[in-house]
N, C-alpha and C positions, 0 to 999 in steps of 0.2 A: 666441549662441554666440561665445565668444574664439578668439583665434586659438590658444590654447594647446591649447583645449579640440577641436578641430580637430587640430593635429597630432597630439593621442593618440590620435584616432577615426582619424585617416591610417595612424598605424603601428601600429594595432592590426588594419584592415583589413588592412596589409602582413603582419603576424604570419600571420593566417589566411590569406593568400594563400600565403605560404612553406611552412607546415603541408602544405596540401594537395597542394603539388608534392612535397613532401620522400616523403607517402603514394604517390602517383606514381610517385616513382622508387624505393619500396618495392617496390612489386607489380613494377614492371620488375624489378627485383632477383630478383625470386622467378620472373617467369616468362620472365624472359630466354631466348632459344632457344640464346645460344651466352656462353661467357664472356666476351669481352668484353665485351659490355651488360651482364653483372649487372657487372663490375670497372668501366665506365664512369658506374653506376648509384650503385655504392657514393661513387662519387668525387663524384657531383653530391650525392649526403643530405648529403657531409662540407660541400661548399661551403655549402650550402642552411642547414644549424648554424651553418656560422660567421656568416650572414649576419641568421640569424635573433637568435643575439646581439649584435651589433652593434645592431642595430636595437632588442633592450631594452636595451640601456647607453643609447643614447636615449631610450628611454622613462620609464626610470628614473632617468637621469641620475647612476649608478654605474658611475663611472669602473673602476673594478678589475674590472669584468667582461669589459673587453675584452683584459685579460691571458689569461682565458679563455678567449676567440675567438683568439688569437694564439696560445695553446698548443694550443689545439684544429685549428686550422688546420695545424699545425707536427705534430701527429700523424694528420692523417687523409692529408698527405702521406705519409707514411712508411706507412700502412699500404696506399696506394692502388701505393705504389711494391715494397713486400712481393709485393701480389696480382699483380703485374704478372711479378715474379721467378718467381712459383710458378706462375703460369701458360705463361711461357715457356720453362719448364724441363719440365714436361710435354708442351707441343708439341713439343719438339723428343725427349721420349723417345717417345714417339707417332709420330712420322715417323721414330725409327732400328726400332723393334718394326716398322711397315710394311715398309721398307727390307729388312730380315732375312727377313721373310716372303715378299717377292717372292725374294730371292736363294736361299731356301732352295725354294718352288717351281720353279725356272729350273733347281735342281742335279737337282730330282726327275725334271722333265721329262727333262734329257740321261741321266739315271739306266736310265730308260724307255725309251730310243732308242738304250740301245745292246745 
């Protein structure tokens, strides 16, 4: 066995290694119990792509694939930072719909009491 012949067996184990975390953090994605694991989930699949191609630009030894991994990277930012806005924006209409409901209980009560 070459040494060449060796590194492809290396990164091709690596490949399958990456696969099977990227399915990992699939099903976390799906069965997350709160949003932020699945948005923290989504952010690891993006990493886990990019790193998976990097590692066939290696493999392959085609260079223009890592313009790829560097566009891809560059949007799975942007979509991690998306989920991040729409989730925080909900929280916070979530805690004023609570907010309301408490104040608007509080009026019923003095409502009642007098």
């Amino acid at each position: 066995m070459s040494i060449d012949q060796a590194y492809q067996a290396l990164l091709a184990f690596a490949l399958a290694v990456l696969t099977v975390l990227a399915l990992l953090c699939l099903v976390r994605c799906v069965l997350g119990p709160r949003i932020s694991d699945r948005v923290l989930a989504i952010n690891m699949i993006g990493t886990l792509t990019v790193i998976m191609v990097a590692v066939t630009v290696v493999l392959l030894g085609e260079g223009s694939l890592a313009d790829i991994a560097l566009i891809y990277a560059m949007l799975s930012f942007l979509a991690v930072i998306l989920l991040s806005k729409v989730y925080t924006g909900i929280y916070q209409e979530r805690k004023h719909e609570e907010a309301l409901a408490a104040e608007r209980a509080a009026q019923g009560k003095e409502e009642a009491g007098k």
